[in-house]
N, C-alpha and C positions, 0 to 999 in steps of 0.2 A: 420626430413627429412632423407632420405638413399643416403649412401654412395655407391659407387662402389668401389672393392677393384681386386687385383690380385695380388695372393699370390704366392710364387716363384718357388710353382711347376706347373704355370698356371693355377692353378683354379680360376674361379672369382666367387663372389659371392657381397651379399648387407649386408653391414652392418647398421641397424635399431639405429636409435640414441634413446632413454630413453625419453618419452613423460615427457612433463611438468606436474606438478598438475594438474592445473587448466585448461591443453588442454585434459588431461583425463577424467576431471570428465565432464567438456562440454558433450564431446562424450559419455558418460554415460548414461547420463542423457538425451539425442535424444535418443539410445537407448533403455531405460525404456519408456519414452515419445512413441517411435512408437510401440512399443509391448502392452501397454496398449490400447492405440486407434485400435490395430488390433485387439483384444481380446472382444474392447466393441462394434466394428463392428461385431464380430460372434456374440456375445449374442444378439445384436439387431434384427441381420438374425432369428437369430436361433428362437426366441421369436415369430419374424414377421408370421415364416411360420407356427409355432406350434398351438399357441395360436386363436380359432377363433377369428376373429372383433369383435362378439358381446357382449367378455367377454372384451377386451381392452378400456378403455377412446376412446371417439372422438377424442380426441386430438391427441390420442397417434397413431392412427390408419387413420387421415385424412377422407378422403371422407367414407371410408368403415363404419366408426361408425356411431353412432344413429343417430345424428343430423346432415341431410343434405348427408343420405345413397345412395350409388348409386345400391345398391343393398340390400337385406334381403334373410338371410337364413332359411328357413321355414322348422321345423323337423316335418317330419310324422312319430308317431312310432306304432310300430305291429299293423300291419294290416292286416288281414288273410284273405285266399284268396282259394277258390277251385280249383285249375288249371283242366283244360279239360283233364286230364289222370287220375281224382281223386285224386292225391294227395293236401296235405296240404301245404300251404306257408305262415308265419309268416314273414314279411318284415316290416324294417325302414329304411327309407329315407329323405335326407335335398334335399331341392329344394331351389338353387338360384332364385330369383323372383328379376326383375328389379322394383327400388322405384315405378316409375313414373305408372307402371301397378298393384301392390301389391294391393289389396284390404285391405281397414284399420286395418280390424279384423283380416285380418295374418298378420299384420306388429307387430299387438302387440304379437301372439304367437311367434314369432319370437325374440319378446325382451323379453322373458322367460327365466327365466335359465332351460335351455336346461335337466339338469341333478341336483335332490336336493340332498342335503349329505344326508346319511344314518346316521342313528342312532341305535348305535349297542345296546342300551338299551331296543328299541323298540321289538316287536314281529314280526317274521315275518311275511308277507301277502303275497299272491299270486300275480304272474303278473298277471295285470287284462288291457283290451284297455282302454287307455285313456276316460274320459265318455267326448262327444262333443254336443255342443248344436245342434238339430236338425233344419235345415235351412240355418245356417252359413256356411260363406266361409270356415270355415274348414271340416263341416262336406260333404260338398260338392268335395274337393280337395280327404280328406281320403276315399270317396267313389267314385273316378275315379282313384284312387291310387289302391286300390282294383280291379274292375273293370280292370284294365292293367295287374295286376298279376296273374286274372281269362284267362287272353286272351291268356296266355302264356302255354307253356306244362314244364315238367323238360329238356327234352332233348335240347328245344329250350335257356332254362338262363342259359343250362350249359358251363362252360369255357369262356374266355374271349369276343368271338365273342358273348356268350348267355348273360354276361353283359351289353355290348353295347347295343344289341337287347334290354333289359330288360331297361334300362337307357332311352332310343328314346321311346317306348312306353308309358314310364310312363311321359314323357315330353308331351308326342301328347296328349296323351290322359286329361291331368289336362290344358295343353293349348287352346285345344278346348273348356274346359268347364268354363274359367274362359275369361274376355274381355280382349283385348290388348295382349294376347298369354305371359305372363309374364314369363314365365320358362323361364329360360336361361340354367341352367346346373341342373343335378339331380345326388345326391349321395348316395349309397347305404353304410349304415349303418350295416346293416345286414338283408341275405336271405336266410333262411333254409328252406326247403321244406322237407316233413315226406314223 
């Protein structure tokens, strides 16, 4: 507890009495106690927002994981494209797809690992597109994906308003073509154009 004191040239001040052991170490140890739990709340965040669902346990990720998904992220990669000014555009993009509209056969490329280790032993290869079966829902999806970034010019995907643009077309255009309009959101990966 603290004292009040007034000392004889009128200064007042608190004088702090000497905590006990063991009312120390209490407080101590709440201390350690709430800085640990703050610290496993950031890694949790931080995990949550980094890491995608698909790589996370169901468990650990709730409704977002495999079992009982409310949505799938479906990666299109390089996909080239002749824009109408001539120029060249190599684009990848993940496209959210709601479960309940996902077509089976992208639910599993979906449950792919996205990206395989490399192997620094190996030789290198060229990037080559991905080879897709012809007929399938994917190769149907990578070919209105395309198709959306033939529809485009450079001037129009460029800057943030030519993302947007660039993001809405390729939604319209792989919702039109697949039932139940399943895109929910589309994310570009990467969009070079030569």
């Amino acid at each position: 507890m603290a004292k009040w004191f007034v000392s004889p040239g009128g200064a007042r001040g608190v004088q702090l009495r000497p905590r006990s052991r063991r009312e120390g170490l209490g407080r101590d140890l709440a201390v350690v106690a709430a800085v640990a739990l703050g610290v496993a709340v950031v890694v949790a965040l931080t995990v949550w927002l980094v890491v995608p669902s698909r790589v996370l346990p169901a468990a650990f990720v709730g409704a977002g994981g495999r079992g009982g998904a409310s949505s799938y992220d479906v990666p299109v990669e390089r996909v080239l494209a002749r824009q109408p000014d001539g120029r060249e555009a190599l684009g990848s993009f993940v496209l959210r797809m709601r479960a309940d509209a996902t077509p089976s056969q992208l639910r599993t490329v979906a449950e792919r690992t996205p990206t395989p280790t490399p192997d620094e032993n190996a030789p290198a290869r060229p990037i080559r597109t991905p080879a897709v079966p012809q007929g399938s829902a994917e190769s149907l999806v990578r070919e209105r994906v395309g198709a959306a970034m033939s529809s485009l010019s450079y001037q129009q995907t460029a800057g943030e308003e030519g993302k947007a643009l660039l993001k809405q077309t390729v939604r319209d255009a792989v919702n039109a073509a697949l039932p139940g309009a399943p895109v929910e959101e589309v994310y570009i990966r990467e969009y070079l154009v030569q």
